[in-house]
C-alpha positions in Angstrom: -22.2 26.6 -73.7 -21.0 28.5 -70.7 -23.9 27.3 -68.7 -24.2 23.4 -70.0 -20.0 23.3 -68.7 -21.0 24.9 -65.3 -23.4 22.1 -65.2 -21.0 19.5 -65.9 -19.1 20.6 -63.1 -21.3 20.6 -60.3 -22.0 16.9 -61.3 -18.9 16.4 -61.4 -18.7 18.0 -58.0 -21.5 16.1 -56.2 -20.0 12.9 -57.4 -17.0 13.2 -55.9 -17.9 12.5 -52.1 -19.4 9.6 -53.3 -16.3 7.7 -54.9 -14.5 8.9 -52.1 -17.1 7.6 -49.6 -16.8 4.3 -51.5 -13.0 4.0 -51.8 -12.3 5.4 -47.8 -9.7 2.7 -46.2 -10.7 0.5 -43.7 -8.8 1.4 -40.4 -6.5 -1.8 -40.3 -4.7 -2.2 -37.1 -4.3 -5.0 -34.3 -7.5 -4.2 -31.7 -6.4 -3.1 -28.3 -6.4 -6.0 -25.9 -6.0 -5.8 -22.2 -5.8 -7.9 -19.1 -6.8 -6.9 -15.5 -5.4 -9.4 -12.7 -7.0 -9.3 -9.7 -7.7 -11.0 -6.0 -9.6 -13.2 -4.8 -11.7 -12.8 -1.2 -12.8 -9.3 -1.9 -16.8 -9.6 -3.8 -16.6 -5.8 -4.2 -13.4 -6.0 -5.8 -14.5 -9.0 -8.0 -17.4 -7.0 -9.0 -15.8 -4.3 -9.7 -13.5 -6.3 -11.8 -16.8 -6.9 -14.3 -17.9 -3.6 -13.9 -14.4 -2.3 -15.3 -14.3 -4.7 -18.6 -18.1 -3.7 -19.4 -16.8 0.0 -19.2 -13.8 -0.4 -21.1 -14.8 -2.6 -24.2 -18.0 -0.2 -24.2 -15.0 2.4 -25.5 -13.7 -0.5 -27.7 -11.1 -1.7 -25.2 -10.9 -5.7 -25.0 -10.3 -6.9 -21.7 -9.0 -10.4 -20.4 -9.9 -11.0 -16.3 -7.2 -13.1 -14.6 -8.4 -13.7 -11.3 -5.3 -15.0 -8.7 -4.9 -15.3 -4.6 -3.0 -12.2 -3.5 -0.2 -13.8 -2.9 0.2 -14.7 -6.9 -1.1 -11.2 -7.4 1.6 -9.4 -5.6 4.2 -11.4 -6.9 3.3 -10.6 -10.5 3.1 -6.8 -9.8 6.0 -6.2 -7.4 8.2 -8.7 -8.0 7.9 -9.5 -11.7 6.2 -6.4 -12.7 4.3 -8.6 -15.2 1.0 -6.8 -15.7 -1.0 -4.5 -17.4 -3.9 -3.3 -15.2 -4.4 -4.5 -12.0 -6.5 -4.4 -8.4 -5.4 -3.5 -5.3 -5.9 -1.1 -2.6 -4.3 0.4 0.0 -4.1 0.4 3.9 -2.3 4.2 4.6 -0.8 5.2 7.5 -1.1 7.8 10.3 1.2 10.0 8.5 0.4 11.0 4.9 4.4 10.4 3.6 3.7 8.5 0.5 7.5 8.5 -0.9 8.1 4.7 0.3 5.0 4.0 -2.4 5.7 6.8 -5.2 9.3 7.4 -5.5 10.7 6.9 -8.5 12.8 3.2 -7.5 10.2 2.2 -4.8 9.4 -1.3 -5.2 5.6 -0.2 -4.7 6.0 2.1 -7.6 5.4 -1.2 -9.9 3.5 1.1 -11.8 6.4 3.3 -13.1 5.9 6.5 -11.9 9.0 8.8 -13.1 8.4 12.0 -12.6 11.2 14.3 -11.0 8.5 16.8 -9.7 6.9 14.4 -8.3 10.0 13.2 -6.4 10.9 16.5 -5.5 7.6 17.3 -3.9 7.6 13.8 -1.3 11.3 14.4 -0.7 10.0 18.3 0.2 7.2 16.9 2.4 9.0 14.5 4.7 11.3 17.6 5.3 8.8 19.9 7.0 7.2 18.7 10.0 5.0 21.5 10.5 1.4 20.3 9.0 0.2 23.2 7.6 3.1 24.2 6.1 3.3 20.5 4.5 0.3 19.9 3.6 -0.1 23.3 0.2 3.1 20.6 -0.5 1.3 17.3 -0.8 -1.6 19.4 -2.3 1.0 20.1 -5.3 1.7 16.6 -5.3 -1.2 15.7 -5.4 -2.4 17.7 -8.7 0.6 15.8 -10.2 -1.0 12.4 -9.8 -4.1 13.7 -10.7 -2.7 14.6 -14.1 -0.6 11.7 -14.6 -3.0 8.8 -13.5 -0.6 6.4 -12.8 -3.8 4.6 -11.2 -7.5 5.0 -12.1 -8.7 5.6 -8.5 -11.7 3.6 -7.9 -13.6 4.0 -4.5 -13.1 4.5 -0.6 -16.1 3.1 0.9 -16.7 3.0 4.5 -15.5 0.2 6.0 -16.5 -1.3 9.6 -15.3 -4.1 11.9 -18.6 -6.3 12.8 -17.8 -8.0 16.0 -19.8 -9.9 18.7 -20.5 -7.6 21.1 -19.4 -10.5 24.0 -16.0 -8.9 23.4 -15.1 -5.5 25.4 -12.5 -3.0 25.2 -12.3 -3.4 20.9 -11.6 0.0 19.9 -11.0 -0.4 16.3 -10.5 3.0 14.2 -9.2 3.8 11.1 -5.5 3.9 11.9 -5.7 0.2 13.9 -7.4 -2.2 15.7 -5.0 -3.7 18.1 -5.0 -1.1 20.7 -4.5 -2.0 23.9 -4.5 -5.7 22.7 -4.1 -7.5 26.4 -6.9 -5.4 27.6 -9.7 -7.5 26.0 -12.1 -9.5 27.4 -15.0 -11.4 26.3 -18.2 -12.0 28.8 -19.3 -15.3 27.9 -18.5 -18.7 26.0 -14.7 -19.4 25.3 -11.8 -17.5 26.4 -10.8 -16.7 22.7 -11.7 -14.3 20.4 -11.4 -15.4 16.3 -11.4 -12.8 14.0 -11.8 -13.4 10.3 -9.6 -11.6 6.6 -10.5 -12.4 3.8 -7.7 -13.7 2.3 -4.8 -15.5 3.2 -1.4 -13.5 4.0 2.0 -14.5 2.4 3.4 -16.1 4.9 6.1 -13.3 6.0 5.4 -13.1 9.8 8.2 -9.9 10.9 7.5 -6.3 10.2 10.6 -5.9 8.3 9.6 -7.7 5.6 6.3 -8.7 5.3 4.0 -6.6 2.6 0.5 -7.3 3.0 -1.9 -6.4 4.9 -2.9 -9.4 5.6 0.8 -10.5 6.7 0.7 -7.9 9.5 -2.7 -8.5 10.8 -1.5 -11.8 11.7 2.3 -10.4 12.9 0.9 -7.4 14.7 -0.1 -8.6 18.4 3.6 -10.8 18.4 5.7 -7.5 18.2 6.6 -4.5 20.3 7.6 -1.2 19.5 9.7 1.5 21.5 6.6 2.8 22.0 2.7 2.0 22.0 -0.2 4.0 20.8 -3.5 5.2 22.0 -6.4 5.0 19.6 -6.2 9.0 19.1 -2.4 8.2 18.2 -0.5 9.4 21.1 2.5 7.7 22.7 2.7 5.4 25.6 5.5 3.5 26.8 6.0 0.4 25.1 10.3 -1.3 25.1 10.8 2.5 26.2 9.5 3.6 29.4 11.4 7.5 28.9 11.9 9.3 25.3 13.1 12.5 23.7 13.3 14.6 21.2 16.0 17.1 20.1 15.0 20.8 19.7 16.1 20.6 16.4 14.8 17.3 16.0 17.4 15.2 14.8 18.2 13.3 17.5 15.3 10.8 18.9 16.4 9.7 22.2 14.8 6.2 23.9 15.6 4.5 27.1 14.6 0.9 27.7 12.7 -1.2 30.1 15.3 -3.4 31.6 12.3 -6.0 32.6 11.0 -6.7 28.9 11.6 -10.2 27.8 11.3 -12.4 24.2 8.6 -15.4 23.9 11.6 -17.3 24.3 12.8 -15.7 28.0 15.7 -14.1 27.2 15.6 -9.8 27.6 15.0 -7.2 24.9 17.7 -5.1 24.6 19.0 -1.9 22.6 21.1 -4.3 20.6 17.7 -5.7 19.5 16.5 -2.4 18.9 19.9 -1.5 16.6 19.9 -4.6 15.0 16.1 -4.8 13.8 16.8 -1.0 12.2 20.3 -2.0 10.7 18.7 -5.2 8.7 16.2 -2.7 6.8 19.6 -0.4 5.9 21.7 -3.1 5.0 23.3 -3.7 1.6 21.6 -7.0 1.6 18.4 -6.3 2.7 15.4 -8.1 0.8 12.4 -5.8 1.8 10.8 -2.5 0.7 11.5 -0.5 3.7 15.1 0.7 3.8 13.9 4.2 2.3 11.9 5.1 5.6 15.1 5.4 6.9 16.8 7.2 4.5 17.5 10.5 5.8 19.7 8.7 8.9 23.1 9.9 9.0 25.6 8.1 7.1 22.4 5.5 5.7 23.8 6.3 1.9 27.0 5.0 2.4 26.2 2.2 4.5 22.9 1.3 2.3 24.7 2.0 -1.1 28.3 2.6 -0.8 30.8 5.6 -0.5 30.1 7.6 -3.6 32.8 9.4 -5.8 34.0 12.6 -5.8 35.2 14.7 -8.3 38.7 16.8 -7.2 36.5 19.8 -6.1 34.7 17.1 -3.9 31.4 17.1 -5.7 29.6 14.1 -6.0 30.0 12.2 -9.6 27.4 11.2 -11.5 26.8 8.7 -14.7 25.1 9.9 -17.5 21.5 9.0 -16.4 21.7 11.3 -13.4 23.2 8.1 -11.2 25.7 8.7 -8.0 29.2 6.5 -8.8 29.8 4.6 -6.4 33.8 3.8 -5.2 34.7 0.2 -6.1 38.2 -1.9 -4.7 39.9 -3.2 -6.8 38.5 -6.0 -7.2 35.7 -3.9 -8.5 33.4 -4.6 -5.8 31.2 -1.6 -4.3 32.9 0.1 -0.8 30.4 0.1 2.0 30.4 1.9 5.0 30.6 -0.7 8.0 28.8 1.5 10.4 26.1 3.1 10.4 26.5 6.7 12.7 22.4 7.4 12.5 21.8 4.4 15.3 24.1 5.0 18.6 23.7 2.2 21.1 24.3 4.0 24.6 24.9 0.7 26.9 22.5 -2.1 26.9 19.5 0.1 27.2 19.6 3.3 25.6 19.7 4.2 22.1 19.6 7.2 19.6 18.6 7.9 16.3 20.7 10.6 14.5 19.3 11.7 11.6 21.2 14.5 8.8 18.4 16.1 8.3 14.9 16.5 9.7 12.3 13.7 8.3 8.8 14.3 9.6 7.1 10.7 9.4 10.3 9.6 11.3 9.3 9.9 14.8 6.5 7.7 14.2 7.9 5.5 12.5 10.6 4.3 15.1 8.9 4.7 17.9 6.2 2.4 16.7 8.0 0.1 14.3 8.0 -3.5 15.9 11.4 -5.1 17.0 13.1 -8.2 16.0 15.8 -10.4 18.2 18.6 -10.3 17.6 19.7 -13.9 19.1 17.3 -15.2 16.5 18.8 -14.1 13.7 22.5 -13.5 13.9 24.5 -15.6 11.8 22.1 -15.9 9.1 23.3 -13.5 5.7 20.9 -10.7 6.0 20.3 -11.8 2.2 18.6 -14.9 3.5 16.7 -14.1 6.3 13.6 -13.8 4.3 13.6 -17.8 4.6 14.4 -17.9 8.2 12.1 -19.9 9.9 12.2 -17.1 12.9 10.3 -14.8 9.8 8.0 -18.1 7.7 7.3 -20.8 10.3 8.0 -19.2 14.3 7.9 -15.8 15.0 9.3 -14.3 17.9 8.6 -10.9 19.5 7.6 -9.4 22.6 4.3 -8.2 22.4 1.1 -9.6 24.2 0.6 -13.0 22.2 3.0 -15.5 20.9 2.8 -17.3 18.1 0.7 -20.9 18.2 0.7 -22.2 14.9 -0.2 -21.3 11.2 -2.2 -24.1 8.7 -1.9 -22.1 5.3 -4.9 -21.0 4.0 -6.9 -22.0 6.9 -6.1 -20.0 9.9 -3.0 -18.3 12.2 -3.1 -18.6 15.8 -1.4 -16.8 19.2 -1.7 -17.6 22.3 -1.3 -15.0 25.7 1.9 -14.3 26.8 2.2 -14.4 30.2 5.1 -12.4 30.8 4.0 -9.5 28.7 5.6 -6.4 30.6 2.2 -4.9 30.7 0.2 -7.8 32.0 -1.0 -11.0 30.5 -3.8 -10.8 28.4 -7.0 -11.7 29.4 -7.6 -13.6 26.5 -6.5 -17.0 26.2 -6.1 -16.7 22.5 -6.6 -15.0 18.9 -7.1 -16.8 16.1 -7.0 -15.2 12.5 -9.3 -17.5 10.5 -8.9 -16.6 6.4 -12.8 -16.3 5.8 -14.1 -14.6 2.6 -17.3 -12.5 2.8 -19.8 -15.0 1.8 -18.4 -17.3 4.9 -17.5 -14.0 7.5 -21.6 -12.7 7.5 -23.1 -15.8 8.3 -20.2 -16.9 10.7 -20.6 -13.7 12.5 -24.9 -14.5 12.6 -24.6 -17.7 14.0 -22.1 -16.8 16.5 -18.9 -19.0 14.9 -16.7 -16.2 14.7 -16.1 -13.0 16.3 -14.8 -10.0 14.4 -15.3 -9.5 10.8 -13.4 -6.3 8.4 -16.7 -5.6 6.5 -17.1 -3.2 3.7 -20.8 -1.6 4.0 -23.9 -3.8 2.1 -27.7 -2.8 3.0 -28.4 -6.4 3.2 -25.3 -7.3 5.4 -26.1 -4.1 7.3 -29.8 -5.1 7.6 -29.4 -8.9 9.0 -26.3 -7.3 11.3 -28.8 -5.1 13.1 -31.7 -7.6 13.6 -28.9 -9.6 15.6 -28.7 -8.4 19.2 -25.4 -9.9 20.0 -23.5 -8.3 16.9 -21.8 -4.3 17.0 -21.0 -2.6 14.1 -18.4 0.1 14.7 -18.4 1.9 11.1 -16.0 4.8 9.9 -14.4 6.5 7.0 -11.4 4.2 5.4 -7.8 5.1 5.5 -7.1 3.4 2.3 -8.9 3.4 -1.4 -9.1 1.3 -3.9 -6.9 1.3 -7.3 -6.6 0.2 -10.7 -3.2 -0.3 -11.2 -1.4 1.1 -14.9 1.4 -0.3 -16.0 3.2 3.2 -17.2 5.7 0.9 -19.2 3.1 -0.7 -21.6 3.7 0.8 -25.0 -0.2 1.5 -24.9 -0.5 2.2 -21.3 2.6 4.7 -21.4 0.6 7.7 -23.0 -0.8 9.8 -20.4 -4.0 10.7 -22.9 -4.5 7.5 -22.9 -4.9 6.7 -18.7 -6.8 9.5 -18.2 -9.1 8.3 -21.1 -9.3 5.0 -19.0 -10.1 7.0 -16.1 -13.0 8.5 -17.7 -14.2 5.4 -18.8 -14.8 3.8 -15.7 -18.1 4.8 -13.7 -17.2 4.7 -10.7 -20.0 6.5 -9.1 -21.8 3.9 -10.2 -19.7 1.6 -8.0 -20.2 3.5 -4.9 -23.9 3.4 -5.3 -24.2 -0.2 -7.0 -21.2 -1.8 -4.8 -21.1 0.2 -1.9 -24.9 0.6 -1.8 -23.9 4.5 -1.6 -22.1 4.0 2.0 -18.3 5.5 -0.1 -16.9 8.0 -2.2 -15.1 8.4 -5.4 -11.8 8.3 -4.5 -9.8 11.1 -6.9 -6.0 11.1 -6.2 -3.8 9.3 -3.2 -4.7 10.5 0.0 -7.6 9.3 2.0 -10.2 11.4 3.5 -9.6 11.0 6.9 -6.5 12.5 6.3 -5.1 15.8 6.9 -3.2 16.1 3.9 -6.5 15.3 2.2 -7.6 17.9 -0.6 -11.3 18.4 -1.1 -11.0 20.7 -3.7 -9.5 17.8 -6.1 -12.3 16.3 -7.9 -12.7 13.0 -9.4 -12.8 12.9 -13.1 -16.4 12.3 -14.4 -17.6 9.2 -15.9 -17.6 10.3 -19.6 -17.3 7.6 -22.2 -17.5 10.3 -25.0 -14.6 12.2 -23.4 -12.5 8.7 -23.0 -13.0 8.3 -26.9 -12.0 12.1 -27.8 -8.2 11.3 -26.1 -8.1 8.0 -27.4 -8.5 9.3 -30.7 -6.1 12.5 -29.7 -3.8 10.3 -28.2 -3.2 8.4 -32.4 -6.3 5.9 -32.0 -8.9 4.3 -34.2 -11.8 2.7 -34.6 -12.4 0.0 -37.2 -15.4 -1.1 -38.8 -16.2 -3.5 -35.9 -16.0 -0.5 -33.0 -12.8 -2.1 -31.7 -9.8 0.3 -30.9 -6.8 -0.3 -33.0 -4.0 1.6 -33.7 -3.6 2.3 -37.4 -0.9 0.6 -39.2 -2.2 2.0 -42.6 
């Protein structure tokens, strides 16, 4: 009896995986769905593009490709922040400071970085300028990124500037090209050089607003800074023939050229100088840059209003960790109406005062191209984004002046022939808005004469069968990014990025897209760098390990393999 219930039992027991095998519950749940906007002009990009929707619905991710000019693009992620992944790269500078892209309000943080260590750490760094006491800082920072993957770094491949070797004195590197601009020459056939992008700028023609790359390559040679650079990045006199720097350096000290005149004749002054800086602090001020100048004295209160103060004189703050700011009583904001950090000394001196030290600062200054005055006064700071001085006829002092701009076709200066450092030989530069698939051929039949190129064997290959064509190849400054929107009620789980970042083989770009001529780019800073860390490696292409944090992060699959998350 004992042994025919035991029996009983274990069928009983065998059975019971079986009904519940047959009554599990289908995973119900909306499938994932994203999009990916991206440019048009850039093949690798585009390709990459593909390559990054085969990866992700290979994890059960549907993705949607909305392809854009960069000009829509930008618009949608910086102004509207109306995305969910994106492509973009980046151009960096000479200094690694990355607080005007990563800080927590920055207009380039469309991705929606908030992290107060993070903060803390960029703030740190442009407080030190000794590099090797910065750089264990950005090191930190760096880790943080890494962890947080507000981007899914993609690549930085080397990239090259193919040119026709009639021209002389092109010294292009990876922190410029323009050096020594009214030094160049060409040996043969017209008296004008035409250089080719591959897509077509904004339309923003002043350093103080403009955004793009592609806005500044066309800008660049029609503006002067207090100073000019060598291609190894030291000064030369530019507006300034004489500068300084305080021992304790918070006090950057220029004097001007009294012989430096605008395209239009009249003289550059230190009232230019002031003015240029005070339009990027203003209240009004449209563009992304007033934070390079934040550490000026007294730029809070004249960018953002005389904040409150409790009786003990402490600064009051709301509830979100916000500074109050004092209001009249009409209940308008109190501004400061000067501005202490910029001292005009007479018509041509000036000084920078800033509260505390800011390492990039120098640099950026010296270098930073100046606007006229005369051009602009009148016009509400608010609305000089339209001025025609900034869209349709800009004016500056550097070795070309503006010609004329048909959109979407080409931009083109002329010499200036009162440059203070001699006219240029050239009789013109034209910017012609060529995509790859015209810029390689162009440059083979001799049509154009400088191409940006990102490496190809085959490009490479027909480049050096052509005697008349140079190709000056080095590392990038720059990478390339997917862009996360950190708000996305999927995209907001840090599992989940770094499961995106798994996902996507991007060694497989470098060798497939780059023909092996790159590298896996793993957090922000580029290795030409000095802040660069080598010991940071990328994550690995692991579709299995993309999966296991999905599924970590609250995930499913259902019966079809699509991602969902489960509503039963």
């Amino acid at each position: 009896m004992l042994k025919k219930g035991l029996l009983m039992l274990l069928a009983v027991l065998l059975l019971v995986p079986v009904f519940a095998g047959g009554c599990a519950k289908e995973v119900v749940g909306d499938p994932i769905e994203l999009t990916l906007s991206y440019p048009t002009g850039n093949p690798v990009r585009m390709a990459s593009a593909e390559l990054i929707k085969e990866n992700l619905e290979a994890i059960g991710i549907k993705v949607n490709l909305d392809i854009m000019e960069f000009a829509t693009l930008a618009e949608k992620v910086y102004d509207n922040v109306d995305f969910e992944l994106y492509l973009m790269g980046w151009r960096l500078g000479a200094d690694p400071d990355a607080s005007g892209i990563w800080l927590k309000d920055m207009k380039w943080n469309a991705v929606g970085l908030d992290n107060p260590k993070s903060d803390e750490l960029l703030l740190q760094g442009r407080g030190v300028v000794d590099i090797e006491l910065r750089k264990p800082i950005y090191w930190e920072w760096m880790e943080i990124l890494y962890d947080e993957c507000p981007y899914v770094w993609l690549y930085a491949g080397l990239e090259a500037h193919v040119y026709n070797n009639r021209l002389k004195e092109f010294k292009p590197n990876p922190f410029g090209k323009y050096f020594d601009l009214e030094k160049w020459e060409v040996t043969s056939g017209k008296n004008e050089i035409v250089y080719a992008m591959w897509s077509a700028p904004d339309g923003i023609f002043n350093p103080n607003l403009s955004e793009s790359a592609y806005d500044a390559d066309c800008h660049d040679p029609i503006f002067m800074g207090l100073l000019n650079t060598n291609p190894d990045l030291s000064y030369k006199p530019g507006i300034a023939s004489e500068w300084d720097v305080s021992d304790d350096g918070l006090v950057f000290s220029y004097k001007l050229r009294e012989d430096v005149k605008w395209h239009d004749g009249k003289p550059v002054t230190a009232h230019d100088v002031a003015f240029t800086f005070l339009w990027m602090c203003d209240p009004d001020y449209t563009g992304v840059r007033a934070d390079s100048w934040m550490k000026l004295r007294g730029f809070d209160e004249y960018r953002n209003g005389y904040p409150e103060k409790d009786a003990q004189g402490n600064v009051v703050k709301d509830a979100e960790g916000n500074v109050v700011r004092k209001k009249d009583a009409n209940g308008n904001i109190v501004y400061a109406e000067e501005l202490p950090g910029i001292v005009v000394k007479g018509d041509y001196e000036i000084e920078f005062h800033f509260a505390e030290v800011d390492a990039p600062a120098h640099l950026l200054v010296s270098t930073w191209g100046i606007s006229p005055k005369h051009v602009f006064e009148g016009t509400p700071i608010k609305d000089l984004e339209k001025h025609p001085g900034v869209t349709t006829n800009p004016i500056g002092c550097g070795p070309f002046k503006f010609s004329k701009y048909v959109q979407g076709q080409y931009f083109e200066l002329v010499k200036n022939p009162d440059y203070v450092y001699g006219a240029p030989k050239l009789d013109k530069l034209i910017i012609a808005i060529h995509n790859r698939d015209v810029a390689v051929p162009s440059l083979l039949n001799k049509d154009i004469d400088i191409a940006w190129m990102q490496p190809n064997a085959d490009d490479w290959a027909e480049f050096k069968k052509a005697p008349h064509i140079t190709i000056a190849e080095y590392a990038q400054n720059g990478y390339q990014y997917m862009g996360i929107n950190m708000r996305h009620p999927f995209l907001s789980n840090k599992l989940v990025r770094q499961a995106l970042t798994y996902a996507i083989n991007r060694e497989a770009m470098v060798e497939g897209l780059l023909d092996g001529m790159g590298i896996v780019q793993a957090s922000h800073m580029s290795s030409v760098s000095w802040a660069f860390n080598p010991d940071i490696k990328p994550y690995p292409y692991n579709p299995e390990k993309a999966k296991e944090l999905l599924k970590k992060a609250g995930y499913k699959y259902n019966k079809e393999g699509l991602l969902v998350k489960p509503t039963n």
